[in-house]
N, C-alpha and C positions, 0 to 999 in steps of 0.2 A: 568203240568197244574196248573196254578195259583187256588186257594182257598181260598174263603171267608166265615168264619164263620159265619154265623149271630147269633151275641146275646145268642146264646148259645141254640136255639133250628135248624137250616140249613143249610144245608153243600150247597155252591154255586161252583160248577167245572167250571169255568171260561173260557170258550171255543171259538173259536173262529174260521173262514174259511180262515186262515192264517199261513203261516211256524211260527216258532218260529224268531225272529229276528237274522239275519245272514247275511254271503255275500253266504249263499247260491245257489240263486238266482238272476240274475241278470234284475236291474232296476224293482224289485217288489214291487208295492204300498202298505202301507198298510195303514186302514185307524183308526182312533178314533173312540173312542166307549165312552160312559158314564154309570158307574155306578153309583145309587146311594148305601149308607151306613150309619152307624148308632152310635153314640158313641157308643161303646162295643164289635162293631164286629173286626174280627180278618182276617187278611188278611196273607196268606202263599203262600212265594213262593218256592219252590226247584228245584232240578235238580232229573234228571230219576234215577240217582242212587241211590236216596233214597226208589224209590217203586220197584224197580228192584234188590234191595239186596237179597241175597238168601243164605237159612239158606244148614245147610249139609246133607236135604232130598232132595233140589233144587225146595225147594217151595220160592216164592217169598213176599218179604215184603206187598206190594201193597198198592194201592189207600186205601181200607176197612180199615186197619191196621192204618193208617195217621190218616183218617177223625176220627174214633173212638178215639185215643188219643187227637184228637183238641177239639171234641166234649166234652171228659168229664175234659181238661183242664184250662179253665177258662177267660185265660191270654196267652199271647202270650210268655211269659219268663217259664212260666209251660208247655208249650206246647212244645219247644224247649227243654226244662230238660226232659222231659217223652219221647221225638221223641228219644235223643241221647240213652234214659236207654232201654226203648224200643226194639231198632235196634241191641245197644247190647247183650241184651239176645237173640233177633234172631238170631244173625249172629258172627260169631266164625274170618270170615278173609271177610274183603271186596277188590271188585276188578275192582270199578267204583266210581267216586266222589261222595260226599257226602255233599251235599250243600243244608240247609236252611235257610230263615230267615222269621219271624214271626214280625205283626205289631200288635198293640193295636191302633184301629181307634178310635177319637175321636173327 
C-alpha cells in the first residue's frame, strides 16, 4: 500500500478497490484517481516484504513499524536510512524482497 506522509503530522494509506497492477487479471480496468499534496509531504512506495519480514519470534515487521519511522523521519532519504537500520535490527535472515523508495514532494 502506497503512503503519503503529510508534512509531518499524517500518515495517508493510499487505498484503493483495485488489484495491484499486473497481468493478473484479464482485460481489468483500472481507473485514475487524483490526489492532492503539499511541498513537504513524503510519498512511500514498497513491496509486501518489507511489512511482512519477520523477526525470530515470528512477529512481523508491519505497517505500525514503517509509518512510525516515516513519521519521525523528516525526509524521504532519512526515512529510507532508518527503514534499512530499522529492518535490520529486526530481522537476523530475510526471505521475501525488500523494496522501497521514498519521494520528497514538492
Amino acid at each position: 500500500v502506497p503512503i503519503l506522509h503529510k508534512s509531518g503530522f499524517k500518515i495517508n494509506e493510499i487505498t484503493y478497490k483495485s488489484p495491484p497492477i499486473s497481468n493478473w487479471l484479464d482485460d481489468f480496468t483500472y481507473l485514475d484517481h487524483t490526489m492532492t499534496y503539499e511541498s513537504g509531504d513524503i510519498l512511500v512506495l514498497m513491496t509486501d516484504g518489507i511489512v511482512e519480514s519477520k523477526n525470530n519470534r515470528g512477529e512481523q515487521f508491519g505497517i505500525e513499524r514503517v509509518e512510525g519511522i516515516l513519521m519521525r523521519s523528516g525526509n524521504a532519504q532519512r526515512f529510507i536510512e532508518r527503514l534499512k537500520a530499522e529492518l535490520y535490527d529486526f530481522c537476523d535472515v530475510f526471505n521475501d524482497d525488500l523494496t522501497a523508495i521514498a519521494f520528497d514532494l514538492a
